[in-house]
VEXLUMMAR-608647 format. One record per atom (N, C-alpha, C, O): residue in three letters; z, x, y. Coordinates in steps of 0.02 Angstrom, whole numbers, padded with zeros to 5 digits, always signed. Atoms other than C-alpha are relative to their C-alpha. Layout:
// VEXLUMMAR-608647
ALAZXY;...
END
This chain:
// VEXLUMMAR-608647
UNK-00039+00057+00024;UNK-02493+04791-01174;UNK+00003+00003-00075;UNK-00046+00000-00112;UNK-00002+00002+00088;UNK-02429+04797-01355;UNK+00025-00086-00018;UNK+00079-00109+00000;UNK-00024+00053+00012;UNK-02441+04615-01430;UNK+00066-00037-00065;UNK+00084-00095-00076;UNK-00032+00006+00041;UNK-02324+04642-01566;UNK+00060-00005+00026;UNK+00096-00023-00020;UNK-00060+00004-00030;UNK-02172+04639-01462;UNK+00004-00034+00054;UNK+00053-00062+00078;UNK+00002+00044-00048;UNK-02261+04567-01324;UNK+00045-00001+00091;UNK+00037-00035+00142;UNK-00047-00005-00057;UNK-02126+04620-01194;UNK-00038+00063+00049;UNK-00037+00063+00111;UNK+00058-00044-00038;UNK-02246+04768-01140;UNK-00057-00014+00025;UNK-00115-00002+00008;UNK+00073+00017-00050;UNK-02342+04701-01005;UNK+00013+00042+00043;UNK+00057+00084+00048;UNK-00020-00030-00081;UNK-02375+04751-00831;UNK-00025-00057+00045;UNK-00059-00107+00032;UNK+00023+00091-00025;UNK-02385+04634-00684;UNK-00042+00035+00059;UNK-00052+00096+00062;UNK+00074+00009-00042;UNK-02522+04620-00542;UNK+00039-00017+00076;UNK+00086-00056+00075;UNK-00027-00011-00062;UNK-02471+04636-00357;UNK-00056-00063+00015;UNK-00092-00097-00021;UNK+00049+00059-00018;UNK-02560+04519-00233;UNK-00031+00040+00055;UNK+00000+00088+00078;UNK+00038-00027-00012;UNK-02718+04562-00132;UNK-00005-00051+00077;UNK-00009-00112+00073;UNK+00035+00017-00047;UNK-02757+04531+00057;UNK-00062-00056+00002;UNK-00118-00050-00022;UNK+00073+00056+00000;UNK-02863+04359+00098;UNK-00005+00018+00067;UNK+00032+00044+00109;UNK+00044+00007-00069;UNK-02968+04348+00230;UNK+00028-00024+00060;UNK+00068-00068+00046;UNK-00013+00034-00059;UNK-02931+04300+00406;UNK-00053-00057+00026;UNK-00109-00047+00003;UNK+00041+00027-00014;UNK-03022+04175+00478;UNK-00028+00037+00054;UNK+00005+00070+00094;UNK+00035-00027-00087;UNK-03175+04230+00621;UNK+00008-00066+00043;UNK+00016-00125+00029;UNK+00001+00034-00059;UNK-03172+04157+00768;UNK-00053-00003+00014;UNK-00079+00053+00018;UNK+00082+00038-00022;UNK-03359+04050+00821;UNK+00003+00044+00071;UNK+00040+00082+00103;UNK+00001-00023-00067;UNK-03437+04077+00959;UNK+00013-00047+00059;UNK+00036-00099+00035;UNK-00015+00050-00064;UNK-03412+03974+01138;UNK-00012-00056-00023;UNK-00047-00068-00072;UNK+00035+00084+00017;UNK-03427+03794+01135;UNK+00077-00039+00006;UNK+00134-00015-00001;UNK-00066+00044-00022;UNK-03311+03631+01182;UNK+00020+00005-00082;UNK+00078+00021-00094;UNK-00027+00024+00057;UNK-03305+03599+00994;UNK+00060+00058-00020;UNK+00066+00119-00010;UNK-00057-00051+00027;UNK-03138+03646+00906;UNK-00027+00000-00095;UNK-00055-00039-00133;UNK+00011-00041+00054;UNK-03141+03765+00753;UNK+00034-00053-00065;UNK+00092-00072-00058;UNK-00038+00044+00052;UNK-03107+03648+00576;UNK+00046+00062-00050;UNK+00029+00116-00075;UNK-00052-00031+00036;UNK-02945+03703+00490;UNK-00015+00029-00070;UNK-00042-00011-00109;UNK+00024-00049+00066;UNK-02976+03825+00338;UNK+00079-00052-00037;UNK+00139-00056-00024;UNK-00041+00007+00063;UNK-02905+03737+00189;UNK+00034+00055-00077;UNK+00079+00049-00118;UNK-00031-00053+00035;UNK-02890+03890+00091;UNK+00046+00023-00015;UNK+00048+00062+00033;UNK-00053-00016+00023;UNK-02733+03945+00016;UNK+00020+00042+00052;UNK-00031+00072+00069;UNK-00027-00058-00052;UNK-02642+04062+00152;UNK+00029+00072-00044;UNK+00067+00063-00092;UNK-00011-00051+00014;UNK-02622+04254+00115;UNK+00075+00008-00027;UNK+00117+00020+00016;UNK-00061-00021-00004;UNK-02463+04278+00022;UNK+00048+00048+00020;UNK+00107+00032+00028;UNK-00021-00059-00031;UNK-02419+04454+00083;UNK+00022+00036-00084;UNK+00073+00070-00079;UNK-00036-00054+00041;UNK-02376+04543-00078;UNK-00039+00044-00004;UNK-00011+00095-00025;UNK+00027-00022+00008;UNK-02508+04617-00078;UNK+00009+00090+00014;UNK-00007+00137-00021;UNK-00011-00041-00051;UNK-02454+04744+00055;UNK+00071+00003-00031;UNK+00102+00043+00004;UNK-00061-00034+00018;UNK-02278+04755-00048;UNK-00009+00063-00066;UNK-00063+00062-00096;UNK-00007-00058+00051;UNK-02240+04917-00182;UNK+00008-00043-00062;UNK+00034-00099-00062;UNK+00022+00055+00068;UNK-02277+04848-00363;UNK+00059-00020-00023;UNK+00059-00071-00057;UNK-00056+00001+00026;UNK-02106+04857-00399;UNK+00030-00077+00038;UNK+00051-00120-00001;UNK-00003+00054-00035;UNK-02073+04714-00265;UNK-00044-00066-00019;UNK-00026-00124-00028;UNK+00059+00064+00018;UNK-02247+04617-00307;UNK+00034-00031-00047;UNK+00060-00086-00037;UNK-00024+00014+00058;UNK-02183+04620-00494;UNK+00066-00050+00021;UNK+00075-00096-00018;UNK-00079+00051-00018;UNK-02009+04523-00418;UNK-00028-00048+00024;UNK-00012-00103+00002;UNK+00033+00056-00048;UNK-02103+04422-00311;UNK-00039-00062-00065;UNK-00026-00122-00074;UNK+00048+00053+00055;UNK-02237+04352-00467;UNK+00065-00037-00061;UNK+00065-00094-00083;UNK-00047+00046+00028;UNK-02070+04331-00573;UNK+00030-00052+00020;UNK+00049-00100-00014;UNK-00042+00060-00028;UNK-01989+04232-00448;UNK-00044-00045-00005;UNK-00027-00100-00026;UNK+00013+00089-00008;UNK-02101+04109-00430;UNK-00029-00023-00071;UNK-00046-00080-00083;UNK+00015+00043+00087;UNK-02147+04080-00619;UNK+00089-00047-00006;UNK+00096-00104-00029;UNK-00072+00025+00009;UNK-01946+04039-00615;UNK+00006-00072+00015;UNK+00017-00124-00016;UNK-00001+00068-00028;UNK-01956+03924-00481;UNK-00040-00037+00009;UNK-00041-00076+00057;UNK+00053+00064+00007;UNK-02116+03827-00545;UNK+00037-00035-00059;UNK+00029-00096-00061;UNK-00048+00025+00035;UNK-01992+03795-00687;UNK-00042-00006-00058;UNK-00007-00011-00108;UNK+00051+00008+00051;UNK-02147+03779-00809;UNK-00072+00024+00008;UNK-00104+00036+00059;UNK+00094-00043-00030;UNK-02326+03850-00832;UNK-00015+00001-00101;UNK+00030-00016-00140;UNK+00053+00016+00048;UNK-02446+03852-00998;UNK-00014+00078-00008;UNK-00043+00110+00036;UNK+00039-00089+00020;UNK-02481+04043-01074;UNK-00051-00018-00055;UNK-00027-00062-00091;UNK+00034-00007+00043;UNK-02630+04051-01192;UNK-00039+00054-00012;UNK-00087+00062+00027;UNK+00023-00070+00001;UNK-02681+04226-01262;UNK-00040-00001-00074;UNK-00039-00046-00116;UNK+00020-00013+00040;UNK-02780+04314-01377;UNK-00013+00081-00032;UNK-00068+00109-00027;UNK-00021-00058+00009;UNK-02718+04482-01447;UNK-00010+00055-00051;UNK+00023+00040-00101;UNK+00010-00039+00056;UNK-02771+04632-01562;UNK+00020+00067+00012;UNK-00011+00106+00048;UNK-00024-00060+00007;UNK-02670+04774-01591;UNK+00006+00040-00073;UNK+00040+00029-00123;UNK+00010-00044+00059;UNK-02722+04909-01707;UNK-00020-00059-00061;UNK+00008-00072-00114;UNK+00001+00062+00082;UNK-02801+04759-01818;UNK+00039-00054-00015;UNK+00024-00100-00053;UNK-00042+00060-00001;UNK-02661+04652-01794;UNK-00010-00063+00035;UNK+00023-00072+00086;UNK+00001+00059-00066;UNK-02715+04484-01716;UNK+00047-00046+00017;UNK+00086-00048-00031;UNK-00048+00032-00022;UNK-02604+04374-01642;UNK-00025-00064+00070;UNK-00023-00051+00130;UNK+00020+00049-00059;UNK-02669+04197-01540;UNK+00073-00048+00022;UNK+00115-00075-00014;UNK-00059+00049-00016;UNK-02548+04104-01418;UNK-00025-00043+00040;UNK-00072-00039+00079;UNK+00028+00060-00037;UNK-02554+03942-01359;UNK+00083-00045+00020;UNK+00098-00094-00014;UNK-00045+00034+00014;UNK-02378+03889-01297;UNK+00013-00017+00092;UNK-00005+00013+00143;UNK-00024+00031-00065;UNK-02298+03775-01155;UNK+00049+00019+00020;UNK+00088+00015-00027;UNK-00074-00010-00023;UNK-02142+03828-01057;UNK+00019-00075+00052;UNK-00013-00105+00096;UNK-00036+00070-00055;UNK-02038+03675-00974;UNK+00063+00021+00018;UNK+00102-00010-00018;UNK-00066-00031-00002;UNK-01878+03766-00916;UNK+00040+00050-00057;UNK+00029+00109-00069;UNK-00010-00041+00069;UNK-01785+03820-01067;UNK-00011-00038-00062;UNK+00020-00025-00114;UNK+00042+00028+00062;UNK-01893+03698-01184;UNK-00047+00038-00001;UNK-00067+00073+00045;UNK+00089-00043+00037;UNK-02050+03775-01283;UNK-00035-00038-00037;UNK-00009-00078-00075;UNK+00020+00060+00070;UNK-02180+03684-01384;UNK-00059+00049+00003;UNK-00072+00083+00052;UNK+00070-00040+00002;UNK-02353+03772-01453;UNK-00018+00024-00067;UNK-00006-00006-00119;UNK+00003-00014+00074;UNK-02403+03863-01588;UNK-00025+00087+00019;UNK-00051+00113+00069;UNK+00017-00067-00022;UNK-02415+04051-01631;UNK-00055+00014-00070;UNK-00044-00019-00121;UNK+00029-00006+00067;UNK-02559+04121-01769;UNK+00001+00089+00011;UNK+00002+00129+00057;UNK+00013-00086+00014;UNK-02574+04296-01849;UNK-00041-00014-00054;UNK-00059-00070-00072;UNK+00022-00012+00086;UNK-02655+04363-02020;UNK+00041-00034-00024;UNK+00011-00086-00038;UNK-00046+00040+00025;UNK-02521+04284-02084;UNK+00022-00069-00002;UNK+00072-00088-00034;UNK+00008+00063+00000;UNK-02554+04107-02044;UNK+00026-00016+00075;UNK+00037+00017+00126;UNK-00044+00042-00090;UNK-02480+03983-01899;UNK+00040-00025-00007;UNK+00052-00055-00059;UNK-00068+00048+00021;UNK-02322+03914-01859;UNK-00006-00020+00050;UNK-00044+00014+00085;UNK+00002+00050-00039;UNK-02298+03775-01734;UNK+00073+00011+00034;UNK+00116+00020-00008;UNK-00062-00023-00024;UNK-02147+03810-01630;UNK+00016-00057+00034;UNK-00032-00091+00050;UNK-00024+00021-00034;UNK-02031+03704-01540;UNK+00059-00013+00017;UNK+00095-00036-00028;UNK-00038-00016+00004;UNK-01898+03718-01445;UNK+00048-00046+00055;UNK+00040-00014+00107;UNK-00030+00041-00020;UNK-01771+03569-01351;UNK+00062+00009-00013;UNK+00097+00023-00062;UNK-00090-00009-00010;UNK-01610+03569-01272;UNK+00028+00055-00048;UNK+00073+00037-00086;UNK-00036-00052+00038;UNK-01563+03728-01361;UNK-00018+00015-00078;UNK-00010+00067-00110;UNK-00007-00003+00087;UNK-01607+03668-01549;UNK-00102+00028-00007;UNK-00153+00005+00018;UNK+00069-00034+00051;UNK-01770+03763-01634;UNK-00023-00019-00050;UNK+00007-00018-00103;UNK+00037+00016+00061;UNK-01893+03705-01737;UNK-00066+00035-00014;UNK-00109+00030+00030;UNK+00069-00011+00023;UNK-02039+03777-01818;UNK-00037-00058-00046;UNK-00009-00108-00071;UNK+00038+00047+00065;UNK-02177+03690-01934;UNK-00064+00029-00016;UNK-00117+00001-00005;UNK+00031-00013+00045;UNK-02264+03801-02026;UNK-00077+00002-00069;UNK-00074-00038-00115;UNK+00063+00028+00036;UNK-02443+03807-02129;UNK+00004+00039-00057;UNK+00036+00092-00062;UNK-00013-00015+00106;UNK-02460+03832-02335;UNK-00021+00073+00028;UNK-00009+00111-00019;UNK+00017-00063+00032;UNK-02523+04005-02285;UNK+00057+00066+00034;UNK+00073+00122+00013;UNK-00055-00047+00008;UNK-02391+04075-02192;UNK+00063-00015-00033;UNK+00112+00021-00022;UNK-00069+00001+00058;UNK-02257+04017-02315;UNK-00029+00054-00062;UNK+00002+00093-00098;UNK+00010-00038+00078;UNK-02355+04094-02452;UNK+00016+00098+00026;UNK+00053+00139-00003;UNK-00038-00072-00002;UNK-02348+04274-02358;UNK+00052+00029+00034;UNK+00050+00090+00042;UNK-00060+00010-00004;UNK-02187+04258-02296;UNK+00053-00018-00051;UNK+00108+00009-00051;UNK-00063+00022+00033;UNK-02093+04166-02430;UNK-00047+00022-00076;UNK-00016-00001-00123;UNK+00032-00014+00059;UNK-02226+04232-02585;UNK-00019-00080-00018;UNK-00001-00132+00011;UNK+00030+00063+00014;UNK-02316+04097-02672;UNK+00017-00042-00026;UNK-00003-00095-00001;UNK-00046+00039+00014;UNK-02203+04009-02778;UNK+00051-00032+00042;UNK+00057-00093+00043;UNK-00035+00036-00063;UNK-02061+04000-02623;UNK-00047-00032+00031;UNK-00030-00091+00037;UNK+00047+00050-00043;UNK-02226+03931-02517;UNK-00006-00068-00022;UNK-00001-00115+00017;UNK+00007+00063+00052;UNK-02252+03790-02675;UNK+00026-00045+00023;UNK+00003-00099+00042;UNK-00048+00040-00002;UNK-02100+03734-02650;UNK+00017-00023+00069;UNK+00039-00080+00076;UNK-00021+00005-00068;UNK-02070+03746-02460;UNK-00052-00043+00015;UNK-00034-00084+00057;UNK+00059+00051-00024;UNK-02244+03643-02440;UNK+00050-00067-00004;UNK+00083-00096+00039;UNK-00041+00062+00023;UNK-02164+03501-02546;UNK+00041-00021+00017;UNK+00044-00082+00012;UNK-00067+00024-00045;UNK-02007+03487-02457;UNK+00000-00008+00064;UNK+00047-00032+00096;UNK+00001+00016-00066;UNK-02071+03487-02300;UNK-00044-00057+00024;UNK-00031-00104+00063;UNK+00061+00061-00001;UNK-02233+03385-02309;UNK-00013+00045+00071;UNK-00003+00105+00077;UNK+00002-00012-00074;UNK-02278+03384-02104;UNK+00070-00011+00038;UNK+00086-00030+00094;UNK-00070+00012-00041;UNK-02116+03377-02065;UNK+00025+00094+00034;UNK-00003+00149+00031;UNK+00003-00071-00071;UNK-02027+03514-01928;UNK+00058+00015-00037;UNK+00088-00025-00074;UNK-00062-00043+00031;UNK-01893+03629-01986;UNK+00040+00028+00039;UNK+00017+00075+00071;UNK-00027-00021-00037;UNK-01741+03656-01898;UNK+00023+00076-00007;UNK+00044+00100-00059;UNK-00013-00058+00009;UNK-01712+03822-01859;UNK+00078+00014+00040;UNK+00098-00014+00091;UNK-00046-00046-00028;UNK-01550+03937-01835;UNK-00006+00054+00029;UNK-00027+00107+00005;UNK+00010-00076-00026;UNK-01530+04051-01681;UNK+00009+00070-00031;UNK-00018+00120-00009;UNK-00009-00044+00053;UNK-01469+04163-01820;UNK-00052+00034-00037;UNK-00047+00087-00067;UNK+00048+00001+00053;UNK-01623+04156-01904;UNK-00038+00043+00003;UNK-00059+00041+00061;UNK+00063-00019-00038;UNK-01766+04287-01907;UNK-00035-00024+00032;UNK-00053+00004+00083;UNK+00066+00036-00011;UNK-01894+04159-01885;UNK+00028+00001+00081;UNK-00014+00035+00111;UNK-00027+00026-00049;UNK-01796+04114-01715;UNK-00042+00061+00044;UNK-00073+00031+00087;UNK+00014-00058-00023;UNK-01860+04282-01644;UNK-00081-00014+00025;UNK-00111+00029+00057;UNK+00067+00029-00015;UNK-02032+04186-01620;UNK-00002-00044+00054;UNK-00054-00076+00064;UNK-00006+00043-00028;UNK-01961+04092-01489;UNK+00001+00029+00071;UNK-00001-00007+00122;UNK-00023-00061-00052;UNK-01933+04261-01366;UNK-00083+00006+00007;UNK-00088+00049+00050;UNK+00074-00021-00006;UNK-02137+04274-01365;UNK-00004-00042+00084;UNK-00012-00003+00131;UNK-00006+00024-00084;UNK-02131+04159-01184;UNK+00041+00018+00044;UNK+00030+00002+00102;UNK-00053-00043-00051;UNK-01977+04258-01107;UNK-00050+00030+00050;UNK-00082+00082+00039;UNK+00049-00059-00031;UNK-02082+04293-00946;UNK+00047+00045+00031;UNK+00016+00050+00084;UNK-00050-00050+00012;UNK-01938+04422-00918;UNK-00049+00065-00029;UNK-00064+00119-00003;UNK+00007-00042+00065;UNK-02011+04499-01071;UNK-00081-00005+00007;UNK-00108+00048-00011;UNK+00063-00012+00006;UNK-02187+04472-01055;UNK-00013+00046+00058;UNK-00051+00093+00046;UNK+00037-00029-00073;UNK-02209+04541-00851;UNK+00044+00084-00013;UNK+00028+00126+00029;UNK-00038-00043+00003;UNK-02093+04683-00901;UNK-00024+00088-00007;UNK-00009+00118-00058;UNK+00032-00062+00015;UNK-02180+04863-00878;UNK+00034+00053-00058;UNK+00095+00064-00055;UNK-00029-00061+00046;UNK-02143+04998-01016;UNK-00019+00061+00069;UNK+00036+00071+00095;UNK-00006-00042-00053;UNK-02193+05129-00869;UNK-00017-00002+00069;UNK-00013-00058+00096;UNK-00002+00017-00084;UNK-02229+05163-00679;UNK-00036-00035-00002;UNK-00066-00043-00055;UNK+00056+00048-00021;UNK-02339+05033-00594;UNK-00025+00017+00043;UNK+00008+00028+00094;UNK+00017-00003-00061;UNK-02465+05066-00491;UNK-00055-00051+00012;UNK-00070-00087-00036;UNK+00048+00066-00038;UNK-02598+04941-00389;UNK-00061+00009-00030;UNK-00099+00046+00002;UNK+00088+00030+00028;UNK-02765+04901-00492;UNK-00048-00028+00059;UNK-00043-00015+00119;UNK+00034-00008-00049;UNK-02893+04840-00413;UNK-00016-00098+00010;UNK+00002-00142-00030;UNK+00002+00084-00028;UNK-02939+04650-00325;UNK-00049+00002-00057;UNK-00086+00042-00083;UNK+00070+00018+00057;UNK-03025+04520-00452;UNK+00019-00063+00020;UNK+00078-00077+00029;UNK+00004+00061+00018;UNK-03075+04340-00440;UNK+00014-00025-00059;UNK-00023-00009-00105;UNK+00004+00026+00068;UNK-03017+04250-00577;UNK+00010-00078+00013;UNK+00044-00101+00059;UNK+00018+00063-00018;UNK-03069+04063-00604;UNK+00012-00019+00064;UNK+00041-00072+00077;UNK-00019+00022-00065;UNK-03055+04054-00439;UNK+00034+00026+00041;UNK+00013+00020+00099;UNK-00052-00006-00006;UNK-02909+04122-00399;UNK-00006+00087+00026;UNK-00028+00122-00020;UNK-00007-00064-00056;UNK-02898+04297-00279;UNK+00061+00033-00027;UNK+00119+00020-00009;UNK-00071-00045+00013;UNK-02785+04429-00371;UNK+00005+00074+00015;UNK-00042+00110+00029;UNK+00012-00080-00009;UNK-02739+04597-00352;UNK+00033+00036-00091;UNK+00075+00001-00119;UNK-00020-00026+00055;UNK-02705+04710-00525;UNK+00069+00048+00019;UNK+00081+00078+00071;UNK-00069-00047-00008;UNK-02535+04800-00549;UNK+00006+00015-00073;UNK+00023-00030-00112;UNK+00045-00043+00042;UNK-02594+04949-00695;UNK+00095+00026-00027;UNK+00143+00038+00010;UNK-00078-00020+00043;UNK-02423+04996-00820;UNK-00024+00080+00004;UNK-00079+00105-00009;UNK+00015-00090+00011;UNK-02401+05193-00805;UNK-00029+00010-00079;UNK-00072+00054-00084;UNK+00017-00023+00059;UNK-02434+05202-00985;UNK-00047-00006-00019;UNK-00068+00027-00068;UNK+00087+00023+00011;UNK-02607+05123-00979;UNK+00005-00071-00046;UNK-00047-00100-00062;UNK+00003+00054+00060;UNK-02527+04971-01106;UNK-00013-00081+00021;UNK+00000-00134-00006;UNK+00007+00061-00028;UNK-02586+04852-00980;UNK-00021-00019+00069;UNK-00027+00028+00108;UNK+00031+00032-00080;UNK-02649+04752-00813;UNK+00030-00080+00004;UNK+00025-00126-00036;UNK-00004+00071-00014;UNK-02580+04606-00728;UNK-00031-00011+00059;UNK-00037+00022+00111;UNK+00021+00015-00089;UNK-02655+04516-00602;UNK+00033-00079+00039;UNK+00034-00138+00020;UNK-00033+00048-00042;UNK-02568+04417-00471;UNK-00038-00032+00050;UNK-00073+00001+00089;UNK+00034+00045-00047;UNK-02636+04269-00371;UNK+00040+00042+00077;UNK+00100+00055+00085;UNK-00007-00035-00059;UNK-02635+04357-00196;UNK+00003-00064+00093;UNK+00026-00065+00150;UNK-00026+00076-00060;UNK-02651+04175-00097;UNK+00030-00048-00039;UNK+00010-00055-00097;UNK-00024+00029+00014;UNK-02531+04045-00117;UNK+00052+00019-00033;UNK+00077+00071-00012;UNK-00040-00026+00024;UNK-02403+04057-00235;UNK+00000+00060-00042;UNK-00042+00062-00087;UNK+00022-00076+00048;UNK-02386+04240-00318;UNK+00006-00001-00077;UNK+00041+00036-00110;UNK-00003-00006+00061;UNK-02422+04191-00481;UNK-00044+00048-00059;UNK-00097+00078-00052;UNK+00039-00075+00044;UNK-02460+04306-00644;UNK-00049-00057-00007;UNK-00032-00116-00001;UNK+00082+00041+00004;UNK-02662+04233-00669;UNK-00005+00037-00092;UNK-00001+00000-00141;UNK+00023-00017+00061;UNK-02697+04343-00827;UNK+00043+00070-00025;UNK+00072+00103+00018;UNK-00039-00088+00036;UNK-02613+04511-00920;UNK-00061+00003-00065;UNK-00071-00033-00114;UNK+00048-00045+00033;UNK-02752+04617-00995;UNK+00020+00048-00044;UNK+00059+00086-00014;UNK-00021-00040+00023;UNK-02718+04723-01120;UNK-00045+00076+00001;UNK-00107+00069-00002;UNK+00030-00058-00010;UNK-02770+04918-01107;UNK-00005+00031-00069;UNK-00027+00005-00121;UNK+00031-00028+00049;UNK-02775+05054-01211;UNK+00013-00013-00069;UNK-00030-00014-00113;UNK-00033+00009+00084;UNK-02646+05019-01373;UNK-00024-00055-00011;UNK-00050-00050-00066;UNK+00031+00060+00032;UNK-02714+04817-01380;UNK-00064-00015+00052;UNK-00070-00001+00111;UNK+00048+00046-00025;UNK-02854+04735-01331;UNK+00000-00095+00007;UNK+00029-00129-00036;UNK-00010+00063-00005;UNK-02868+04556-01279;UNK+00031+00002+00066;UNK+00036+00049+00105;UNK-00012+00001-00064;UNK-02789+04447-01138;UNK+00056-00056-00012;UNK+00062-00092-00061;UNK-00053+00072+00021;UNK-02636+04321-01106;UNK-00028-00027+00092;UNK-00033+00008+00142;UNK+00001+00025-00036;UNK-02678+04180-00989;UNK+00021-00026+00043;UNK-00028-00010+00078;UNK-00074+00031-00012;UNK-02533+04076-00878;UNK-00057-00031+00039;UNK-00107-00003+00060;UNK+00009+00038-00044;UNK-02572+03916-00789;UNK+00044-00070+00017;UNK+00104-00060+00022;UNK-00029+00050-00025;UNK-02515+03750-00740;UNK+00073-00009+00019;UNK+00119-00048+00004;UNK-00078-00006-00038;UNK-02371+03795-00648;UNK+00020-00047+00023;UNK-00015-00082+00060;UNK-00025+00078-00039;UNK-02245+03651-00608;UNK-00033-00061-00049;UNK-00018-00120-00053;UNK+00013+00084+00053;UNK-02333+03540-00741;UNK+00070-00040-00054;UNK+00115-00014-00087;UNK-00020+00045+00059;UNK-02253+03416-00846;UNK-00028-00009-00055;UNK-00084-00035-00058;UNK+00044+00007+00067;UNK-02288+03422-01028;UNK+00029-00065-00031;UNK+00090-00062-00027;UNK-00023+00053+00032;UNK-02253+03257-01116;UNK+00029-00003-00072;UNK+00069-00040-00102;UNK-00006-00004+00091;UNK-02272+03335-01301;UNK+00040+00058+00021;UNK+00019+00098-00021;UNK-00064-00025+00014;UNK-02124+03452-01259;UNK+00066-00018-00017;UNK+00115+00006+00011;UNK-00058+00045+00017;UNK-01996+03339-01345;UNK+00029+00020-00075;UNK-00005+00040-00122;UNK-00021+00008+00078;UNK-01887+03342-01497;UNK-00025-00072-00041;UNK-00034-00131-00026;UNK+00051+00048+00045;UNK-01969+03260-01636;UNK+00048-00051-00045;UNK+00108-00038-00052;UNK-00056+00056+00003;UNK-01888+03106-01706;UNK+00045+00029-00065;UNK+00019+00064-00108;UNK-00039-00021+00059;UNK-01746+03140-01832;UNK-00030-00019-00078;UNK-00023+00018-00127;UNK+00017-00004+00078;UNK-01822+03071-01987;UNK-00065+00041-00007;UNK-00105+00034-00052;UNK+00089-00054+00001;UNK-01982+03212-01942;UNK+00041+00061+00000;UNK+00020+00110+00030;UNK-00038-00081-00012;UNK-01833+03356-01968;UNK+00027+00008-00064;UNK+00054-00041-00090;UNK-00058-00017+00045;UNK-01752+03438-02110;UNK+00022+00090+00029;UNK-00001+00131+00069;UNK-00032-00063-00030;UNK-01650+03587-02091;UNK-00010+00053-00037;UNK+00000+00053-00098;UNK+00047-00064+00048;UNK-01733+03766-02135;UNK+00070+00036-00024;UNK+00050+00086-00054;UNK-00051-00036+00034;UNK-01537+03837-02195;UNK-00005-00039-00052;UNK-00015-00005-00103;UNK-00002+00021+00070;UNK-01538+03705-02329;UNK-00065+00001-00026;UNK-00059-00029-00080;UNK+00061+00012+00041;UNK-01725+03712-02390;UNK+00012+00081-00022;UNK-00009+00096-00078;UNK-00006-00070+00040;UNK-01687+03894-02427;UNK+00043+00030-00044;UNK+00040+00089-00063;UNK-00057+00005+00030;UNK-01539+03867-02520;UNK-00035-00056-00067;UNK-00004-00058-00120;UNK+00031+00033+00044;UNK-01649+03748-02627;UNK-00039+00048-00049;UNK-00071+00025-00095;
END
């Protein structure tokens, strides 16, 4: 998995659950296993699993990624919400943190004094503090910065750079997955193998180290909203200042 582009993952097939045994004689009847039921991907070609774990991130319509990424020295922590095609979260590097968010189509970031200073040098940072205060900065799809907003494309995150083949079963918090290994070695996903086939974690291999998390599928986030108009100015005119 390379976290600098982030679109080089690999995804995680799903793993055979258990059957239930059958007791021995007796009038009493057997109590119903509450356990999640076997999804079957397990038993599909990774290429299928991988369709299968996208579809249903699609149709949970939302889910929670939080990672923590180092490539070649480069770190990179994520902590962001998906709600359909809203975003809200924040991304950090060496280079400081920016606060992302993204409603009905319009983009905003909001920014900390240290990545303005090595982004915009220290004097542009001065000034960009002052004009913004805590306030959110509208961004243009045009914009570089906008390009920070493609980091939750799970498109782009489950997306192998080479062949896939089947890793191996792992519990994770709970959760029964099977691994699906990127030909190139740049990664591991693992797919919940009962219930719905969701991606559980993406590991990074040999080029990064670290891991990206996904959960609360189908949640409602409350703080995915546009922020009130007098908490906005617009990042084409503060740069024109």
């Amino acid at each position: 998995m390379r976290p600098t582009t982030i679109r080089r993952s690999m995804v995680a097939v799903v793993a055979a659950a258990l059957l239930a045994g059958c007791g021995g004689g007796g009038d009493g009847a057997q109590p119903e296993s509450t356990a999640p039921a076997d999804n079957g991907v397990a038993a599909l070609a990774p290429n299928e699993a991988l369709q299968r774990a996208t579809t249903a991130v699609k149709n949970a319509k939302s889910y929670h990624l939080v990672g923590d990424i180092d490539n070649d020295g480069q770190k990179m922590t994520l902590d962001l919400k998906v709600a359909g095609s809203d975003l809200g979260g924040q991304v950090s590097t060496g280079e400081g943190t920016v606060e992302v968010l993204s409603v009905a189509g319009q983009q905003y970031i909001r920014p900390d004094e240290k990545f303005w200073a090595k982004n915009a040098g220290a004097q542009a940072s001065d000034e960009m503090v002052k004009l913004m205060g805590d306030k959110w900065a509208k961004v243009s799809k045009k914009d570089d910065l906008a390009q920070l907003f493609n980091i939750a494309n799970i498109d782009e995150l489950l997306k192998p750079d080479g062949t896939m083949t089947k890793g191996e079963a792992k519990e994770i918090d709970g959760v029964k997955t099977i691994g699906l290994v990127d030909g190139d070695k740049s990664g591991t996903l693992y797919v919940a193998t009962t219930g719905e086939p969701y991606p559980i974690r993406l590991e990074g291999g040999q080029d990064a180290t670290g891991q990206i998390t996904f959960s609360e599928f189908g949640a409602t986030f409350d703080d995915v909203k546009a922020p009130p108009a007098d908490q906005v100015v617009d990042f084409d005119q503060l740069k024109r200042k």
